[in-house]
N, C-alpha and C positions, 0 to 999 in steps of 0.2 A: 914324736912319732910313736915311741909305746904306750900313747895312751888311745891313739885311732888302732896300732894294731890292735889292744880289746877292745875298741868296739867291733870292727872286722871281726872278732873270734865268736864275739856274741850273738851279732847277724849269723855266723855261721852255725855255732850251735843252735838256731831259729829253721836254718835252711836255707839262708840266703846267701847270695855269691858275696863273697866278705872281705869287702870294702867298707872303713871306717873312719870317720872323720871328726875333729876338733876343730873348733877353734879358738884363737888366745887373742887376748887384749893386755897390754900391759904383763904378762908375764902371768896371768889369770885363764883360764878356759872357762870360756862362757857361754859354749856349745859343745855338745857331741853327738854325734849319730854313727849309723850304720845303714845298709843298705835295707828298704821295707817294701820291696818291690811285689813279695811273695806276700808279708802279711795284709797288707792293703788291696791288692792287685792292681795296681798303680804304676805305670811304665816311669813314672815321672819320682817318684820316691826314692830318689838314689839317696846316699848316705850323706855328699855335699848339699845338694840341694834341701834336704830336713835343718844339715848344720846350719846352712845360709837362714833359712826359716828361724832356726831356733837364737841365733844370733841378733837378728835383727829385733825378734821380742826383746830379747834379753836387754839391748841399748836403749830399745826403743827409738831408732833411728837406722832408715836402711843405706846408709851408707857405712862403707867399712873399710874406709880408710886406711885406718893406725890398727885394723885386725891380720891376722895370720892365719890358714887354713892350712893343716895336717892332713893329708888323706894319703892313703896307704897305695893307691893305683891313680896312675894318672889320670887326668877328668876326660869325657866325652865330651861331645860338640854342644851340647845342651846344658852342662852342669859350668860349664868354661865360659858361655856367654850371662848363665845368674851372676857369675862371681864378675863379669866386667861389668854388670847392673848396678851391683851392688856394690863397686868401688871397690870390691876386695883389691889390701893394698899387698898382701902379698901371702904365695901358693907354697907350700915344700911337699913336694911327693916321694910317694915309693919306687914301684915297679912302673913302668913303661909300658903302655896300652898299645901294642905296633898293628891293631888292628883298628882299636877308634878310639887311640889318643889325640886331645885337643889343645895339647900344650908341648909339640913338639915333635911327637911323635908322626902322627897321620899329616894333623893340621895344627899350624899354634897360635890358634884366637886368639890368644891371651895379651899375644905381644905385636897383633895387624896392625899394620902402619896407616891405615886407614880407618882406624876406632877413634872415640875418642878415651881411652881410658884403658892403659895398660897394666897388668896385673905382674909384678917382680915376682920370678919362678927360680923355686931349687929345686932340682929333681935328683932321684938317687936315691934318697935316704933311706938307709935301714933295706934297699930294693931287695936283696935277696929273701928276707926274712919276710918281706911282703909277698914279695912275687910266691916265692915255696908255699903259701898259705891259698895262695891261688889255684897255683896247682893243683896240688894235695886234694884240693874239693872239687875242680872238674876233673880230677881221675877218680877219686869218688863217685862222682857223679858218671860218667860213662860207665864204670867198673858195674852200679847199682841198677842203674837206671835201664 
């Protein structure tokens, strides 16, 4: 999880709402992103969604099984359905999205009994340390803006 909170830090020194994301195979990371919604202007460039992208290059193969996703904020309803595309075999988040989290919070895709393909979730991890970096920038961002 401190290797998604820098990417989150990086997005953030970019400008972006800072969310970041790894992921590991075998005890390897073989992805990382942040969020590039600003640099692209792309609704769809979340920091999961690049990782999943950059994952699959990396295997060369889009199933992801035996891989793990790190992201610092729990996923939306968009980034929660790649990762059950993509076979992701298992989630560990940070802070808790209670507005459009997709893994428990709002809604939990992840683990619908009517998918075929459930994604094993930890959530919690590190969440203060994630959640405060949240913060911090949307009171930033009202404070400025």
């Amino acid at each position: 999880m401190q290797e998604a909170l820098k990417e989150a830090r990086k997005g953030c020194r970019l400008g972006e709402i800072p969310v970041g994301a790894v992921v590991v195979k075998d005890g390897e990371i073989i992805a990382r992103a942040h969020n590039e919604k600003e640099l692209r202007q792309d609704a769809t460039a979340h920091a999961e969604m690049l990782a999943l992208q950059r994952a699959v290059q990396h295997l060369q193969n889009w199933r992801l099984t035996e891989a793990t996703m790190y992201i610092t904020m729990e996923p939306c309803a968009m980034c929660a359905g790649a990762m059950l595309q993509a076979r992701l075999g298992r989630l560990v988040f940070g802070a808790y999205d209670a507005k459009s989290g997709a893994a428990g919070s709002v809604l939990d895709i992840l683990d619908f009994p009517g998918l075929n393909h459930r994604v094993q979730v930890k959530s919690g991890v590190l969440a203060d340390e994630c959640g405060e970096l949240l913060s911090t920038f949307f009171h930033n961002l009202r404070r400025d803006g």
